[in-house]
Structures are given as structure tokens and as C-alpha cells.
N, CA and C atoms as an extended XYZ file, in Angstrom:
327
Properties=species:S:1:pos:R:3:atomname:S:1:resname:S:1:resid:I:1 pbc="F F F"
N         0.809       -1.182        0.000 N   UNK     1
C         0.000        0.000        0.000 CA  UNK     1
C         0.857        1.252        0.000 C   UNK     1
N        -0.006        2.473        0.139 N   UNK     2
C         0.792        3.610        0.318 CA  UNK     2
C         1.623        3.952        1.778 C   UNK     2
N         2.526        4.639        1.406 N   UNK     3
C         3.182        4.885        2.903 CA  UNK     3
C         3.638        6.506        3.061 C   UNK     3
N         3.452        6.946        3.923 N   UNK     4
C         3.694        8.617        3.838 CA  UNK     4
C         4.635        8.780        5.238 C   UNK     4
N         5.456        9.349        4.978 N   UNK     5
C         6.729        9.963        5.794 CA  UNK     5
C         6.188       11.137        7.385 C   UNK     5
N         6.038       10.871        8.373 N   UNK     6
C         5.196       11.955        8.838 CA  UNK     6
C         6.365       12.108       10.274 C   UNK     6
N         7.265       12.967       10.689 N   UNK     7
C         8.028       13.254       11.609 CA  UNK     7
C         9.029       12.368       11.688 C   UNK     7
N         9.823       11.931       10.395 N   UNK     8
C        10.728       10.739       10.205 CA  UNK     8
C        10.867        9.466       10.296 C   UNK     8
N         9.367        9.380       10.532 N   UNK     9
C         8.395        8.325       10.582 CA  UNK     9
C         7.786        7.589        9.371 C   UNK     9
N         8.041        6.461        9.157 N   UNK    10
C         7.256        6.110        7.624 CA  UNK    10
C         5.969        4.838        8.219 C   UNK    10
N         4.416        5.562        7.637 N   UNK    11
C         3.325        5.234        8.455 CA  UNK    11
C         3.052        4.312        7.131 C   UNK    11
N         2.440        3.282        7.187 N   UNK    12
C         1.416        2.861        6.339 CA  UNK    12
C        -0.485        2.447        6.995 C   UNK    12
N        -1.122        1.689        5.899 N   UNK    13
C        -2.175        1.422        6.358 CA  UNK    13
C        -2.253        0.804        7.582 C   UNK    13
N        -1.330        0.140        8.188 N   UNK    14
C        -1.688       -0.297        9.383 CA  UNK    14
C        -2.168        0.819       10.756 C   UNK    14
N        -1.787        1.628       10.343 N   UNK    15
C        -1.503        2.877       11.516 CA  UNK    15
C        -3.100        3.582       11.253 C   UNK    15
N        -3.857        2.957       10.450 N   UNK    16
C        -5.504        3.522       10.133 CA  UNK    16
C        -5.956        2.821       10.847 C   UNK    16
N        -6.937        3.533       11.643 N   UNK    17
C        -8.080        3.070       12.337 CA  UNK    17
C        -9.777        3.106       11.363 C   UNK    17
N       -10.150        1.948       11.443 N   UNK    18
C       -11.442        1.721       10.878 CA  UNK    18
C       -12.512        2.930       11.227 C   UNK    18
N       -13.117        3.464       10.524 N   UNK    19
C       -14.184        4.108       10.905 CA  UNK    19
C       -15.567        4.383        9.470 C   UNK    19
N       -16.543        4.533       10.448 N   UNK    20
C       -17.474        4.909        9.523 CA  UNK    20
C       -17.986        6.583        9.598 C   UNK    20
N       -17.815        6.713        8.479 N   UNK    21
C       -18.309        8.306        8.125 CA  UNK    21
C       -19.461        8.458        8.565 C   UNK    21
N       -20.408        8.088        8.552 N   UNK    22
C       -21.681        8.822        8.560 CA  UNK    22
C       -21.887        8.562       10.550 C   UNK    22
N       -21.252        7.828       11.202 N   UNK    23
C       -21.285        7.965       12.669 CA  UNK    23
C       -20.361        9.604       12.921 C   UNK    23
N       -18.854        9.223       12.422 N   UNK    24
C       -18.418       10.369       12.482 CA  UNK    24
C       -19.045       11.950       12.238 C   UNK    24
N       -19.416       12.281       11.174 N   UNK    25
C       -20.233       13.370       11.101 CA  UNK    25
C       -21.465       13.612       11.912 C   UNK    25
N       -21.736       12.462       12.015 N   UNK    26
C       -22.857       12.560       12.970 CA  UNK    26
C       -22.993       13.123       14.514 C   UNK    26
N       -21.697       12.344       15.144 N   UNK    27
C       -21.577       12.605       16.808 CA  UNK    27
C       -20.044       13.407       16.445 C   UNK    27
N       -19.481       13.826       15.935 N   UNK    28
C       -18.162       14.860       15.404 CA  UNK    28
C       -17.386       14.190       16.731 C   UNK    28
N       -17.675       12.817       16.296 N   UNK    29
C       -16.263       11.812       17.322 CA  UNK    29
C       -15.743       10.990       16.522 C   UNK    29
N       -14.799       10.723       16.979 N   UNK    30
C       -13.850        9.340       16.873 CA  UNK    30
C       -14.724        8.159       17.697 C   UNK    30
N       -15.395        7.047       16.378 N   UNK    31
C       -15.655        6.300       16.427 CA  UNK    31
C       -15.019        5.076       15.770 C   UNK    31
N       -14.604        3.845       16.913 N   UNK    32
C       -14.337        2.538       15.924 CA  UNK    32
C       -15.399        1.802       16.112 C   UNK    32
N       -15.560        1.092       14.852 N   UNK    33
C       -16.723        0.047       14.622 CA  UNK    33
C       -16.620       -0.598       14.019 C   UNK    33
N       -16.945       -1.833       14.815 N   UNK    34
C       -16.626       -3.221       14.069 CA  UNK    34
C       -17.460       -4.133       14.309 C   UNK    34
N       -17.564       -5.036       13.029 N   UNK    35
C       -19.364       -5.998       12.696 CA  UNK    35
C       -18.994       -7.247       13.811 C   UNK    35
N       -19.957       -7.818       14.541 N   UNK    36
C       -19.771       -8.691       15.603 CA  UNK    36
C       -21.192       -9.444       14.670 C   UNK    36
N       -20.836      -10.712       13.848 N   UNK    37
C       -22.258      -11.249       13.678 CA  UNK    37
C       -22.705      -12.473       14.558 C   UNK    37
N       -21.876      -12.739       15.241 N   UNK    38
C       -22.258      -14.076       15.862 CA  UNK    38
C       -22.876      -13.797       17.197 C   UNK    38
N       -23.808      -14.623       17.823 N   UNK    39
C       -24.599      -14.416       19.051 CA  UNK    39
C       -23.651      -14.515       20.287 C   UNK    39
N       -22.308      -15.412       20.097 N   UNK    40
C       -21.722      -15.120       21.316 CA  UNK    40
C       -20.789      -14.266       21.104 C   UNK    40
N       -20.588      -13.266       20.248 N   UNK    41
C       -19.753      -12.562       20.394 CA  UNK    41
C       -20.666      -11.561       21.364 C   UNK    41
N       -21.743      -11.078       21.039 N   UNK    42
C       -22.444      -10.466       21.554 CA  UNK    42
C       -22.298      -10.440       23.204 C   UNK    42
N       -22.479      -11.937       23.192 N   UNK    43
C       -22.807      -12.425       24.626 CA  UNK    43
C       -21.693      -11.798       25.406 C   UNK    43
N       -20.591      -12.057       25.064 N   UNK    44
C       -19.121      -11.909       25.235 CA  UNK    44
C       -18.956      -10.425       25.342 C   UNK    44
N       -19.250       -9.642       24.825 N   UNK    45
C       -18.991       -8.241       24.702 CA  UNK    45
C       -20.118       -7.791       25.705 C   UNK    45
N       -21.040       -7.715       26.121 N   UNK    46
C       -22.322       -7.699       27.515 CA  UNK    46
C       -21.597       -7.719       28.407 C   UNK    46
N       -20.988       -9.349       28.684 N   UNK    47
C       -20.438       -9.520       29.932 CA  UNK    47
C       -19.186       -9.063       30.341 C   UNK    47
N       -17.849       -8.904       29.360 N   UNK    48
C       -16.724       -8.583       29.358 CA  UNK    48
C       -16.990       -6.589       29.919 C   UNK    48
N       -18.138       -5.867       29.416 N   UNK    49
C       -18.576       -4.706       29.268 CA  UNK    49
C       -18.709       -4.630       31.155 C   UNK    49
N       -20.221       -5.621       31.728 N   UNK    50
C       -20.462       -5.305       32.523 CA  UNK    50
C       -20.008       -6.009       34.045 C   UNK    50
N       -18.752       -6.665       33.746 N   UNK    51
C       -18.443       -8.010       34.519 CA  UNK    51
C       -18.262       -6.863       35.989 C   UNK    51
N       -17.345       -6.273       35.789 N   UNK    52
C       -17.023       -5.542       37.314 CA  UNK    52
C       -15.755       -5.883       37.930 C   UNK    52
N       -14.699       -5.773       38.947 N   UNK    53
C       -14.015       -6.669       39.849 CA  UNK    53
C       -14.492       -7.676       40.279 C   UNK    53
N       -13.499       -8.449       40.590 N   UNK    54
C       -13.660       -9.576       41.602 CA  UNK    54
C       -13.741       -9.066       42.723 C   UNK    54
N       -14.802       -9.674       43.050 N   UNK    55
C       -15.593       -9.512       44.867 CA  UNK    55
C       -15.269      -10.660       45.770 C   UNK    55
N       -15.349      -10.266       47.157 N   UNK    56
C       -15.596      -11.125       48.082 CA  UNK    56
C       -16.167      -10.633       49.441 C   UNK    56
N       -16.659      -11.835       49.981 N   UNK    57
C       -17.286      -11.555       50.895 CA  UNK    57
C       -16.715      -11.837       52.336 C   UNK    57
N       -16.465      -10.831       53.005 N   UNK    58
C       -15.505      -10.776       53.993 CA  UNK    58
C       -16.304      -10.648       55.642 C   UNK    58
N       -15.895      -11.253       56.307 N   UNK    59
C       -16.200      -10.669       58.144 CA  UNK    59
C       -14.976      -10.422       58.922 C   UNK    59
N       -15.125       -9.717       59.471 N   UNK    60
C       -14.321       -9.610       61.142 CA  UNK    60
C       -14.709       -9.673       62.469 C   UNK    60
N       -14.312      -10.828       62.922 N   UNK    61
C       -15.252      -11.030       64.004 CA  UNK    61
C       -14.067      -10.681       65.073 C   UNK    61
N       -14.373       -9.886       66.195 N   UNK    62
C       -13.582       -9.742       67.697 CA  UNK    62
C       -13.402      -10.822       68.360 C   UNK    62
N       -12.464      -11.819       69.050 N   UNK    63
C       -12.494      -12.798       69.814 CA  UNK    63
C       -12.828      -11.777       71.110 C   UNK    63
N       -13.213      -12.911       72.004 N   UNK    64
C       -13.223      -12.524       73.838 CA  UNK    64
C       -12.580      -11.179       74.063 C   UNK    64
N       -11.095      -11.962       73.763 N   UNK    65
C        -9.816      -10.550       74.517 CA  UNK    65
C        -9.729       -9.779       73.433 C   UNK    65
N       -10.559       -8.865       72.290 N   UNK    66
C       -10.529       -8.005       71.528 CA  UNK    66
C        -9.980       -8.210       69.995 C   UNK    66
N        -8.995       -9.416       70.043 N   UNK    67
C        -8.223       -9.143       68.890 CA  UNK    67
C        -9.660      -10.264       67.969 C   UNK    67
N        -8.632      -10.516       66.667 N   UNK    68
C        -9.714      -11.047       65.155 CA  UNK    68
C        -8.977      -12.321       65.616 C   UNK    68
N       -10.088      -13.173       65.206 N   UNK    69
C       -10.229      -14.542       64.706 CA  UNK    69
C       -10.528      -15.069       63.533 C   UNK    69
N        -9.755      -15.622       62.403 N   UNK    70
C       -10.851      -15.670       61.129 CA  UNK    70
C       -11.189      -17.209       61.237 C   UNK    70
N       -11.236      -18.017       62.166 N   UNK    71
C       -11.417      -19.506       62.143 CA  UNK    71
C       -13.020      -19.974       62.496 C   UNK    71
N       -13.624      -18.729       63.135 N   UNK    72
C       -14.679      -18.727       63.870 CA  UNK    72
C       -15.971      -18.541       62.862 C   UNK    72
N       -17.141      -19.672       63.144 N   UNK    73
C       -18.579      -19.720       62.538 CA  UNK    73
C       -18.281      -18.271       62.257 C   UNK    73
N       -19.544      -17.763       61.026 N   UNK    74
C       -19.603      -16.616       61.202 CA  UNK    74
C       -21.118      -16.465       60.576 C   UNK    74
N       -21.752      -15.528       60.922 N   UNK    75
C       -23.405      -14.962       60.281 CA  UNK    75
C       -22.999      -14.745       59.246 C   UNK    75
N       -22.738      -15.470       58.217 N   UNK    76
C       -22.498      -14.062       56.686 CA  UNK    76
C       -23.578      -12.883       56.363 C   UNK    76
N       -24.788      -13.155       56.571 N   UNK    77
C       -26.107      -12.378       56.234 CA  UNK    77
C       -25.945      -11.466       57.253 C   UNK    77
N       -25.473      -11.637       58.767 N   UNK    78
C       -25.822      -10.282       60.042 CA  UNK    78
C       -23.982       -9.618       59.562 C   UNK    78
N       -23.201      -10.524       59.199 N   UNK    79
C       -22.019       -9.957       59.033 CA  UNK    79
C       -21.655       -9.351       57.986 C   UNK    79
N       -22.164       -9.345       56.719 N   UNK    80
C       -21.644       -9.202       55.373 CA  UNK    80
C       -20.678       -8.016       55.346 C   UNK    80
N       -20.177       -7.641       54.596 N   UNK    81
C       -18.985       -6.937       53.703 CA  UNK    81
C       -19.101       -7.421       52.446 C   UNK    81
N       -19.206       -6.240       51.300 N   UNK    82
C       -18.964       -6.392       50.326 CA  UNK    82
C       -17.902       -5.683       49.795 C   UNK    82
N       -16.655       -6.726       49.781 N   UNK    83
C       -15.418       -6.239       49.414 CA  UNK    83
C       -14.526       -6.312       47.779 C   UNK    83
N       -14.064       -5.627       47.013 N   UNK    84
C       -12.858       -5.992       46.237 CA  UNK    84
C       -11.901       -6.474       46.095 C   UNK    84
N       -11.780       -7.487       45.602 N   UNK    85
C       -10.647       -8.399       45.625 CA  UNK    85
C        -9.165       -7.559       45.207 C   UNK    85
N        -7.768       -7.532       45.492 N   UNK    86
C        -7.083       -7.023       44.805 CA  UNK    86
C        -5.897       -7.966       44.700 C   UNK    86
N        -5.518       -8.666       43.613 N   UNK    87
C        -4.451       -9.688       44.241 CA  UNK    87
C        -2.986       -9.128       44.766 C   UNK    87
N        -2.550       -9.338       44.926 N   UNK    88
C        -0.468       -8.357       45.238 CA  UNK    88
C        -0.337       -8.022       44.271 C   UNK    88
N        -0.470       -8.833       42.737 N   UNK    89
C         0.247       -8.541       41.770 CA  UNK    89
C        -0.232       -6.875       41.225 C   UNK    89
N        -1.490       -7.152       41.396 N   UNK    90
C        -2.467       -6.065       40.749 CA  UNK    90
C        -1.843       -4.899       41.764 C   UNK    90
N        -2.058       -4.853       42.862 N   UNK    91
C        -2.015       -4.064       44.023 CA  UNK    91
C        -0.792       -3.572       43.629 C   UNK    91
N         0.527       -4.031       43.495 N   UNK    92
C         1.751       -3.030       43.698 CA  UNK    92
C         2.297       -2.867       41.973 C   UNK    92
N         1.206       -3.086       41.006 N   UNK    93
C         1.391       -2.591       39.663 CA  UNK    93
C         0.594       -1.390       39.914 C   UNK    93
N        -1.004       -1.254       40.007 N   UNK    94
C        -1.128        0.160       40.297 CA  UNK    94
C        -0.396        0.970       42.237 C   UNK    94
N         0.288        0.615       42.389 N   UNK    95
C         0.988        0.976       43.477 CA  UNK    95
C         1.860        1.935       42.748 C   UNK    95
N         2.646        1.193       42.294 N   UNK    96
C         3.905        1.731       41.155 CA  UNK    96
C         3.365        2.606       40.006 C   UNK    96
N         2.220        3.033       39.819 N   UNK    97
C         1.567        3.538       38.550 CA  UNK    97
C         1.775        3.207       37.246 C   UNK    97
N         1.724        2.020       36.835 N   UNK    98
C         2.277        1.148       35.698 CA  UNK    98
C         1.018        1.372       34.644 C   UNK    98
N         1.068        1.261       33.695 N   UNK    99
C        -0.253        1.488       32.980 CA  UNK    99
C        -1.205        0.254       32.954 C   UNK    99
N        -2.475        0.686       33.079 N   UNK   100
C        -3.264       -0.852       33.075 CA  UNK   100
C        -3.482       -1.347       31.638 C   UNK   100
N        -3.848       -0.323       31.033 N   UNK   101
C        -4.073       -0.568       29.491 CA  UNK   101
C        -2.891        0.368       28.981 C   UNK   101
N        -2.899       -0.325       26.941 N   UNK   102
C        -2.805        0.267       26.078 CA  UNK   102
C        -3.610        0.530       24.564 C   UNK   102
N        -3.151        1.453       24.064 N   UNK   103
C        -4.138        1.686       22.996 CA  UNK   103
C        -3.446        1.720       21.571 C   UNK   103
N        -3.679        0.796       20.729 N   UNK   104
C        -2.839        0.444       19.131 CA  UNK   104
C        -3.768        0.124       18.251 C   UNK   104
N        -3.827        1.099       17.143 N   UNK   105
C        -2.339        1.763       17.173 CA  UNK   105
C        -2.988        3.214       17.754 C   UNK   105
N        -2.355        3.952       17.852 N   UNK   106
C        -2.622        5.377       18.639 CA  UNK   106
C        -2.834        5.936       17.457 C   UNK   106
N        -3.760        7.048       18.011 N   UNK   107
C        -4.680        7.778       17.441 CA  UNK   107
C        -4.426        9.075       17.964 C   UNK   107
N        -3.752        9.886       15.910 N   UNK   108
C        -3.366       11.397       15.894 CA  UNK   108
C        -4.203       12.403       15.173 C   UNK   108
N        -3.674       13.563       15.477 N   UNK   109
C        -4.652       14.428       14.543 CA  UNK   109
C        -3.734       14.929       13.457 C   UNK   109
């Protein structure tokens, strides 16, 4: 294909992002769009959309002499917590401010 030189840079078609005109003019955004025909892609894109963190459900119960016990029966229903899971790994990557995502190819004006 064609390739054009842009800040000593040599770009080709890969560096295009898909779009449709008539969304663009429409909402004067940067839109990508892409055909999903199958039913589980669908499905897949719902849930991946609305999944959320990993949760758990946590108590702290006081022993006698004040301190925690986690070995002990517990009410889950009179006790609940609804907590976020965070594993270490996750925890001291955004600790460190590491990026969670990236975006390719990047998108210029």
C-alpha cells in the first residue's frame, strides 16, 4: 500500500483506524466500529462490558480478649462486607503507577 513519511516516521495502512463516516459526522467523534455477527460474540462483549471486579465476601469477628479470629462460625447475612478483591500482583502494579491498558495503534490528529 501507500506509505507517507510523517516526523521521520514512515506510516502505512496499518496505523488507520477503521471508521465509519456517517457515525463520524454525525456525533463529530472518533468512532471505531466493528461488525460482531455471531450471538456469542455479543454475549461476550455484555459480559466482558459489565463483569465488574472480583468480589468477596468478607467478616471480622472480635475474639473474647478483643483481637480477630478468622477460624470462627460466622453470620455471613448479620455480618456481610462487600469487598474488592485485589491480588499483590495487581495491588503493587497500580501501586507503582504502571499502565493498566494500552491503545494500538494510537490515534493522531
Amino acid at each position: 500500500g501507500h506509505t507517507v513519511l510523517k516526523s521521520g516516521i514512515q506510516v502505512d495502512n496499518r496505523n488507520v483506524v477503521p471508521y465509519n463516516a456517517k457515525l463520524l459526522t454525525k456525533y463529530q467523534a472518533h468512532i471505531n466500529m466493528e461488525w460482531c455477527n455471531q450471538s456469542t460474540s455479543i454475549k461476550y462483549l455484555f459480559k466482558y462490558v459489565n463483569k465488574g471486579y472480583d468480589r468477596i465476601t468478607a467478616a471480622i469477628v472480635p475474639n473474647d480478649d478483643g483481637t480477630s479470629n478468622q477460624s470462627q462460625n460466622i453470620d455471613e447475612i448479620k455480618q456481610y462486607i462487600d469487598c474488592r478483591y485485589v491480588s499483590p500482583s495487581e495491588a503493587s502494579w497500580r501501586i507503582f503507577s504502571f499502565s493498566i491498558h494500552g491503545r494500538k495503534p494510537a490515534v493522531e490528529r
